[in-house]
C-alpha positions as CSV (number, residue, x, y, z in Angstrom):
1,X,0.0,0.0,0.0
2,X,2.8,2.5,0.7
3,X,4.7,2.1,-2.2
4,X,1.7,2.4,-4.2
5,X,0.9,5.9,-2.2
6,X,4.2,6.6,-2.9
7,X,5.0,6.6,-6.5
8,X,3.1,8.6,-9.1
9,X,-0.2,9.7,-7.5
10,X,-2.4,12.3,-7.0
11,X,-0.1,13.9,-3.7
12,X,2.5,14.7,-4.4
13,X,4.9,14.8,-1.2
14,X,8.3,16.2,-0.7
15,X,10.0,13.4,1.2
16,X,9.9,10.4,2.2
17,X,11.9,8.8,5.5
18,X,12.0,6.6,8.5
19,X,12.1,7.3,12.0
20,X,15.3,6.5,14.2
21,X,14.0,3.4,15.2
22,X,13.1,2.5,11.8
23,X,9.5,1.1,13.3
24,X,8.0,3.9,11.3
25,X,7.9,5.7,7.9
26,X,6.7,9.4,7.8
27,X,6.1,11.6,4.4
28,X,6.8,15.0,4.3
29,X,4.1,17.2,2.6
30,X,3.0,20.7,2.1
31,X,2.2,22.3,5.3
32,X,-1.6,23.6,5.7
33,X,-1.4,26.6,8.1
34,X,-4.8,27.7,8.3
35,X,-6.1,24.1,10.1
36,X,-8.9,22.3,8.3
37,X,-12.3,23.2,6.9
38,X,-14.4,21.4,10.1
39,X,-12.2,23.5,12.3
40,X,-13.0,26.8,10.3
41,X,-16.6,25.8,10.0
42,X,-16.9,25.2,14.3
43,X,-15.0,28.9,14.6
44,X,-17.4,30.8,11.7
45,X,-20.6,28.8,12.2
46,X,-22.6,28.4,9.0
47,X,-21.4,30.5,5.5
48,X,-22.7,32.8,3.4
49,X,-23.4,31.0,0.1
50,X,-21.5,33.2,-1.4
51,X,-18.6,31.8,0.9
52,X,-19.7,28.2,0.7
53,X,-19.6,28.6,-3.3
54,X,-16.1,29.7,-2.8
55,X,-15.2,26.4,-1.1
56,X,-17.3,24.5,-2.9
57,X,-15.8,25.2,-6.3
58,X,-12.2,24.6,-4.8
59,X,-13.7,21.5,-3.5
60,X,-14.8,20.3,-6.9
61,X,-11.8,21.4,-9.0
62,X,-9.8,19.2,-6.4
63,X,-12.0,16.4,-6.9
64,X,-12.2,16.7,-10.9
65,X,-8.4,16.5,-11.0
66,X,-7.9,13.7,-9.3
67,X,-11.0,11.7,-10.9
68,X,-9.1,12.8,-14.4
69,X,-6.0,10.7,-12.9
70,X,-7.9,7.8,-12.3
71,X,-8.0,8.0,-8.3
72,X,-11.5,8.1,-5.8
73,X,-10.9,9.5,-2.7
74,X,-14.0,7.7,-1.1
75,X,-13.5,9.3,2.4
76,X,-13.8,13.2,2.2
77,X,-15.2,15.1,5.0
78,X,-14.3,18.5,6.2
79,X,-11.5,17.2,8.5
80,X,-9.6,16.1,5.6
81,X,-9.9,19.7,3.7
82,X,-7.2,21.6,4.5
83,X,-7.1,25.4,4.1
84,X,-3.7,27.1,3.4
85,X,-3.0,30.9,3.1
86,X,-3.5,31.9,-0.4
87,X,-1.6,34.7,0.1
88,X,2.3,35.0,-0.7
89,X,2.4,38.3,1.6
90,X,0.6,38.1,4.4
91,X,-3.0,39.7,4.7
92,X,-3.6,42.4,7.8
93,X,-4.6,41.1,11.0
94,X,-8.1,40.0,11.2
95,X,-8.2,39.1,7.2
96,X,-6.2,36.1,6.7
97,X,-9.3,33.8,7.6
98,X,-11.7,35.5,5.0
99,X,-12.7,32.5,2.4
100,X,-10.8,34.2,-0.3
101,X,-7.7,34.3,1.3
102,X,-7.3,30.8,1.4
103,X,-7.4,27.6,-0.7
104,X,-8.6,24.3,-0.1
105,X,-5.8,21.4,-0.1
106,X,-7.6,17.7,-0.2
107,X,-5.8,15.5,2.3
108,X,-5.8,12.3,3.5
109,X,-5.9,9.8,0.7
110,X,-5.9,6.5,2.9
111,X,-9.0,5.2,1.8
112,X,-8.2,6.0,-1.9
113,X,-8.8,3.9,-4.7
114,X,-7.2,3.4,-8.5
115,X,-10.6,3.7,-10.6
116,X,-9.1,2.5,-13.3
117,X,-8.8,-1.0,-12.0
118,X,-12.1,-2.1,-11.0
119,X,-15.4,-0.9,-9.3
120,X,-14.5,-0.5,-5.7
121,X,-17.0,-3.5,-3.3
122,X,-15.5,-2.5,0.3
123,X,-17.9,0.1,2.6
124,X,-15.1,2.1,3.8
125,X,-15.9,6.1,5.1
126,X,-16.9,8.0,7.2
127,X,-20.6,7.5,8.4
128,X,-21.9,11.2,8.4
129,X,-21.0,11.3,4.6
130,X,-21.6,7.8,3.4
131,X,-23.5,7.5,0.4
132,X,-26.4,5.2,-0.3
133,X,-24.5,2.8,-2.8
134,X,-21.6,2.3,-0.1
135,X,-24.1,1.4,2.7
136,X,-25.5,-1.5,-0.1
137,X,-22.2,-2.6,-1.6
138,X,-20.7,-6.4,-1.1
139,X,-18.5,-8.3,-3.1
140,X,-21.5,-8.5,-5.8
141,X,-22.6,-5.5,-5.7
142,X,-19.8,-2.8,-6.7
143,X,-20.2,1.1,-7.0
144,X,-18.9,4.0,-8.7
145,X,-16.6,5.5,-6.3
146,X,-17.1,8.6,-8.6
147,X,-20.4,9.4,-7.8
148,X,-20.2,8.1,-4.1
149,X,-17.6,11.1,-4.1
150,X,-19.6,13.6,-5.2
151,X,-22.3,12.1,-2.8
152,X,-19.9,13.3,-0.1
153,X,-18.7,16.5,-1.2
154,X,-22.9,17.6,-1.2
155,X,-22.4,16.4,2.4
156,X,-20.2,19.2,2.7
157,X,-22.5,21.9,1.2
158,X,-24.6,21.1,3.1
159,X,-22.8,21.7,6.3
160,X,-21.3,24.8,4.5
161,X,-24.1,26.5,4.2
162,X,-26.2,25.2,7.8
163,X,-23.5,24.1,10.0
164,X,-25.5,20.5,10.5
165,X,-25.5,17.3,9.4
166,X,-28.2,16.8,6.7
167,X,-29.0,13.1,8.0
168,X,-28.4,13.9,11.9
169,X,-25.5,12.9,14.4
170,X,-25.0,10.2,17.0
171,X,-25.2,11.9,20.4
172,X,-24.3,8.3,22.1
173,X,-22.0,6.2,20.3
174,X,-23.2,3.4,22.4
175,X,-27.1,4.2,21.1
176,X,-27.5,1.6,18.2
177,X,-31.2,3.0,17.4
178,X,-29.6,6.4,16.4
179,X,-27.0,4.4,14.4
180,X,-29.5,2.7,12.4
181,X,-32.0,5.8,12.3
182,X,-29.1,7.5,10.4
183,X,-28.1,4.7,8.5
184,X,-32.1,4.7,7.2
185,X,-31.9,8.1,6.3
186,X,-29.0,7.9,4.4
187,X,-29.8,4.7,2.5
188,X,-33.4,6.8,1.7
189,X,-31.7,9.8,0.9
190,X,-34.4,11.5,3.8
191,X,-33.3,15.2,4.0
192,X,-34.4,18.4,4.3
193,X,-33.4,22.1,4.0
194,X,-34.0,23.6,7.6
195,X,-36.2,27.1,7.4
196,X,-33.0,29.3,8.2
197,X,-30.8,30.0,6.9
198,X,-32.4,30.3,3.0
199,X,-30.3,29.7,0.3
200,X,-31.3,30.4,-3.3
201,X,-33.0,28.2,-5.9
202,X,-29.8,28.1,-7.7
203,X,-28.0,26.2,-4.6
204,X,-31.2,24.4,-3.4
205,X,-31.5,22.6,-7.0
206,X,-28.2,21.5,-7.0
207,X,-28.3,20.3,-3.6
208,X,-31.4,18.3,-4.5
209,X,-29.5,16.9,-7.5
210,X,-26.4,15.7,-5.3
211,X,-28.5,14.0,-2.6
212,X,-30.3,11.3,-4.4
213,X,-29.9,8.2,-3.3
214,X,-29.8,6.7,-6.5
215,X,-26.3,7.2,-8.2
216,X,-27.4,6.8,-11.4
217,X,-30.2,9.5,-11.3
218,X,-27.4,11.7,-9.2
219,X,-25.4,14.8,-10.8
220,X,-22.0,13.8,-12.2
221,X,-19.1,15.9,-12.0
222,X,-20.0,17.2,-15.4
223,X,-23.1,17.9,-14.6
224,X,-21.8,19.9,-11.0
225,X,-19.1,22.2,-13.4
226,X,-22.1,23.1,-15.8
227,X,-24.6,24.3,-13.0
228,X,-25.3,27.9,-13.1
229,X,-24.6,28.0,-9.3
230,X,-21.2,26.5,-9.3
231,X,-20.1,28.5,-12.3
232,X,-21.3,31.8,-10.6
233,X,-18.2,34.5,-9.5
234,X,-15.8,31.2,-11.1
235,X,-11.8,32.4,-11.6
236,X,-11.6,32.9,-15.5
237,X,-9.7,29.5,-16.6
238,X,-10.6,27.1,-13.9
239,X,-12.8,24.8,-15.7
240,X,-9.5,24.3,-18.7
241,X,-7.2,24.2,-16.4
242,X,-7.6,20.2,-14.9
243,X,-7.5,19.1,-18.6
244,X,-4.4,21.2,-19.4
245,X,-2.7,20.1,-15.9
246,X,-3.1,16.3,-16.8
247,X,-1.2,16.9,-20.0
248,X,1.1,18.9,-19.3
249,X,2.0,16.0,-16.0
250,X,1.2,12.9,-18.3
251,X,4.0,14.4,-20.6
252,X,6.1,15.5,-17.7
253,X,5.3,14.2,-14.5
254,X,5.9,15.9,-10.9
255,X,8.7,14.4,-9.1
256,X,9.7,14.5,-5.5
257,X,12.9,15.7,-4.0
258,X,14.2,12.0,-4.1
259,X,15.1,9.8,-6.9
260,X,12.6,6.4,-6.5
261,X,15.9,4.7,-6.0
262,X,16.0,6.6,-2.6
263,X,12.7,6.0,-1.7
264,X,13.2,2.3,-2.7
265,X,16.0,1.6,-0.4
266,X,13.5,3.1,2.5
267,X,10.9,1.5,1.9
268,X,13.1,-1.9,1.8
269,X,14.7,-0.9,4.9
270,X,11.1,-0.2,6.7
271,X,10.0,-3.9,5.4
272,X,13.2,-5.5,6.9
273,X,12.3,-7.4,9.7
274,X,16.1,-7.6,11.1
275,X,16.3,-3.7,11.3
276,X,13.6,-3.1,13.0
277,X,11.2,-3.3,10.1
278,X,8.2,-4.8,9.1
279,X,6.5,-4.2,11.9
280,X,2.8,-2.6,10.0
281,X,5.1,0.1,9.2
282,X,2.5,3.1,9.5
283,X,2.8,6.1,8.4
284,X,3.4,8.6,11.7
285,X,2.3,12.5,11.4
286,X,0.2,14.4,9.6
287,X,-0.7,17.7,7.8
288,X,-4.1,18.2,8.7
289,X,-6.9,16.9,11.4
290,X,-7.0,13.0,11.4
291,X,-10.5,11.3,12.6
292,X,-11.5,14.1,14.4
293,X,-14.5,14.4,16.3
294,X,-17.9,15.9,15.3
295,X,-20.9,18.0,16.7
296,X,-21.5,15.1,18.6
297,X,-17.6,14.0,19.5
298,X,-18.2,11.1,17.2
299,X,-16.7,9.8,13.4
300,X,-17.7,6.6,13.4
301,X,-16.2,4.7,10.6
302,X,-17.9,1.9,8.3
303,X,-16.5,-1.5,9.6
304,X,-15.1,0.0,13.4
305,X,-17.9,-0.5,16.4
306,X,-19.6,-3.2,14.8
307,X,-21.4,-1.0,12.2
308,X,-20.3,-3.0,9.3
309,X,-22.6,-5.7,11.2
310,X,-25.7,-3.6,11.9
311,X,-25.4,-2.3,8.7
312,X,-26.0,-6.1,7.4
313,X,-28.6,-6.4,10.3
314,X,-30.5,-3.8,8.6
315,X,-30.1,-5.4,5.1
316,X,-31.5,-8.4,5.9
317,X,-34.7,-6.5,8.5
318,X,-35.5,-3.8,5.9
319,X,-34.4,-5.3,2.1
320,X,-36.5,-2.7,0.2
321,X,-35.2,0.4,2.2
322,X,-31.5,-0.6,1.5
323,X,-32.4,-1.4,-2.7
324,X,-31.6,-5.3,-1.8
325,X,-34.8,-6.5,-4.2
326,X,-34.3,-4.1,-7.0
């Protein structure tokens, strides 16, 4: 798994090395220093649209570039948006947390997935953002990682623009009913736009066309950069400039600051049992928020705390609800 992070990918880090010990291998990466989008959104409460669009559209372009290199992410959330000062000189005090100071780096590609190989099978997330296809997938039943993407960045909107969950948080990790009450919701697609905040008909349609539970009646990322609310206040050039950035790296691509014979001998050194090595070899540190809590102090991931079980509980109590007979 690391030495297929590691090699030509969508992240592209700086270096690559072991601890002293050699019981762990740790990458180097661009530093975030503005913290991470839940952060910013626990600080600011609930954005302007105009704000959210911002975001949003950084969001997107993100996600369009890496779809066009052939990788899913198939675990974004707000902890694992990182905002960076978009400034080279810094802004006066008080103005370096305005949205359009800073820019959105997507982080955290653990879950990641080649799409190019084959449909991805495994439910792996995070539950809040989970989309209706990954709550229903098994070894049989395969999804498009694409769409189960974009499922999650709408998820993000939405908490963007009202500072809640659209399908509700766990207040007790412990309380199963609330589990499987969200889990219902999600595989249903049952949300609703609270009365306040109100956003425009422009962002409410594309909302609506995100959060359907069927991916193949859902928006594609097409679909998202053609939307007259997306496009709204757009930088002149963003939508070319994915397609032109994929050339110009598929003709030249990025390199680290080590050769991949470097990174070679580390990585052989990290698998070598007698120095110290091959011990699960994880990758220590960070940029960004890992996990992270919610609202509610809880992430729960898909297959921890037994919700990979409840989840087939619910399959087999409530076939129609989860799509099991269609």
């Amino acid at each position: 798994m690391v030495k297929r992070e590691v090699r030509t990918h969508v992240i592209l880090f700086k270096r690559l090395g072991l601890t002293p010990d050699k019981r762990y291998l740790f990458m180097v990466m661009e530093y975030a220093d503005c913290g991470d989008l839940f952060k910013y959104v626990q600080q600011h409460g609930r954005l302007p649209e105009a704000d959210a669009r911002w975001f949003f559209q950084q969001i997107i372009l993100g996600l369009d570039y890496c779809h066009r290199r052939g990788v899913v992410n198939r675990d974004l959330k707000l902890e694992n948006l990182l905002l960076r000062s978009a400034a080279e000189v810094p802004p006066p005090p008080g103005q370096l947390e305005q949205p359009r100071n800073l820019h959105i780096k997507v982080a955290d590609f653990g879950l990641c997935k080649a799409s190019v190989n084959s449909l991805p099978k495994s439910r792996v997330g995070t539950l809040y953002y989970l989309a209706p296809e990954v709550l229903r997938a098994s070894a049989d039943r395969p999804y498009d990682a694409k769409l189960s993407d974009i499922w999650s960045v709408g998820v993000i909107l939405y908490v963007l623009l009202f500072k809640a969950y659209p399908f509700g948080v766990i207040s007790d990790r412990d309380n199963k009913a609330q589990r499987d009450a969200i889990l219902r919701r999600i595989a249903n697609a049952e949300w609703q736009l609270p009365a306040h905040p109100v956003i425009g008909e422009a962002c409410r349609d594309l909302l609506s066309r995100i959060l359907v539970s069927d991916p193949a009646k859902r928006i594609t990322m097409e679909g998202i950069m053609s939307h007259s609310w997306f496009r709204e206040d757009l930088p002149e050039g963003a939508l070319e400039f994915n397609e032109g950035l994929v050339e110009e790296q598929a003709a030249d691509p990025p390199r680290c600051e080590q050769s991949m014979e470097e990174i070679d001998a580390i990585l052989s050194a990290a698998e070598d049992p007698l120095h110290g090595g091959g011990l699960g070899a994880g990758l220590a540190g960070g940029g960004g928020a890992a996990g992270g809590g919610t609202a509610a102090g809880v992430m729960a991931m898909i297959g921890s705390s037994g919700i990979d079980d409840e989840i087939d509980e619910l399959h087999a109590e409530h076939p129609s609800q989860f799509g099991m007979n269609d």
